[in-house]
C-alpha positions as CSV (number, residue, x, y, z in Angstrom):
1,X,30.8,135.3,28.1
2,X,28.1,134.5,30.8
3,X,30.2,131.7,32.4
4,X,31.7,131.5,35.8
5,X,35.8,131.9,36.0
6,X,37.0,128.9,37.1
7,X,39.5,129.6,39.6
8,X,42.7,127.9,38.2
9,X,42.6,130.3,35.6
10,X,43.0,133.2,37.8
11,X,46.7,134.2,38.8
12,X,47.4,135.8,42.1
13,X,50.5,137.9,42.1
14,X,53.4,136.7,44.1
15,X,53.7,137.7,48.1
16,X,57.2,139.4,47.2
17,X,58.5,140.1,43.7
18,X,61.6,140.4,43.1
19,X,63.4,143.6,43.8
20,X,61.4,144.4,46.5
21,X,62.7,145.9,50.0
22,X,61.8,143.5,53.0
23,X,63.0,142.9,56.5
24,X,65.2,140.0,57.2
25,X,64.7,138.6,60.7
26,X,67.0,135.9,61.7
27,X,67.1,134.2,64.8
28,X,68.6,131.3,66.7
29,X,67.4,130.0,69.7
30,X,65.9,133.3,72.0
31,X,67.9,136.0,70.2
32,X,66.9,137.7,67.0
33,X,67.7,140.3,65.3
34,X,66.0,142.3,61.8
35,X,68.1,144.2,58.9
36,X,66.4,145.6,55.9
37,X,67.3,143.5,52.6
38,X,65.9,142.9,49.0
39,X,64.4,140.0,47.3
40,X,66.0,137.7,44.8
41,X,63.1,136.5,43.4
42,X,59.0,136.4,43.3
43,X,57.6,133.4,46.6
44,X,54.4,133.6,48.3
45,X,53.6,133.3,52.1
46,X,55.6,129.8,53.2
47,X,57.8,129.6,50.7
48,X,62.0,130.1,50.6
49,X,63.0,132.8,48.6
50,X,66.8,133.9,48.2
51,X,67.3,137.3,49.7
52,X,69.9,140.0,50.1
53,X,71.0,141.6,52.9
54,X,70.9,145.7,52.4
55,X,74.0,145.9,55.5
56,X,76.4,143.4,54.4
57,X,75.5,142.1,50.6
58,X,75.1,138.3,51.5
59,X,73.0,136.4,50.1
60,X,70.7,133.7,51.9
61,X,67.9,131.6,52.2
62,X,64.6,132.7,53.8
63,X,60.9,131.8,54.3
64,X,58.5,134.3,53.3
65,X,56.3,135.5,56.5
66,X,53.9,138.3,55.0
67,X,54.4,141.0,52.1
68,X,57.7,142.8,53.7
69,X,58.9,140.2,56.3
70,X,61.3,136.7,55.8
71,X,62.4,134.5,58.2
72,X,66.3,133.1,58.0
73,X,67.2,130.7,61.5
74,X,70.8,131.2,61.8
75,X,72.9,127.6,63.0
């Protein structure tokens, strides 16, 4: 009591939790394209999360952009 927090004890919640609804964007070279999807799993802004396209049920790799956006660059 009286004492300053220091701040590794404090625990920001995750960017995207799991369950949520994002967008997928996925692009390759100047063409993209964005279709709604859901998160696998909790990841924070820079970090590959797995995600679920809503459309067509597959599952992939992406890099968290903000709070409802991921990024997936398609070879």
């Amino acid at each position: 009591e009286g004492k300053p927090i220091s701040s590794f004890r404090i625990e920001r919640p995750p960017s995207i939790e799991r369950g949520d609804r994002v967008t997928i964007k996925a692009f390759h070279k100047n063409i993209s394209l964005m279709t709604p999807g859901q998160a696998l799993e909790n990841g924070y802004i820079g970090e590959v999360i797995r995600v679920k396209s809503l459309s067509s049920q597959k599952r992939m790799l992406a890099v968290i952009k903000d709070e409802q956006l991921v990024e997936v660059e398609v070879r």
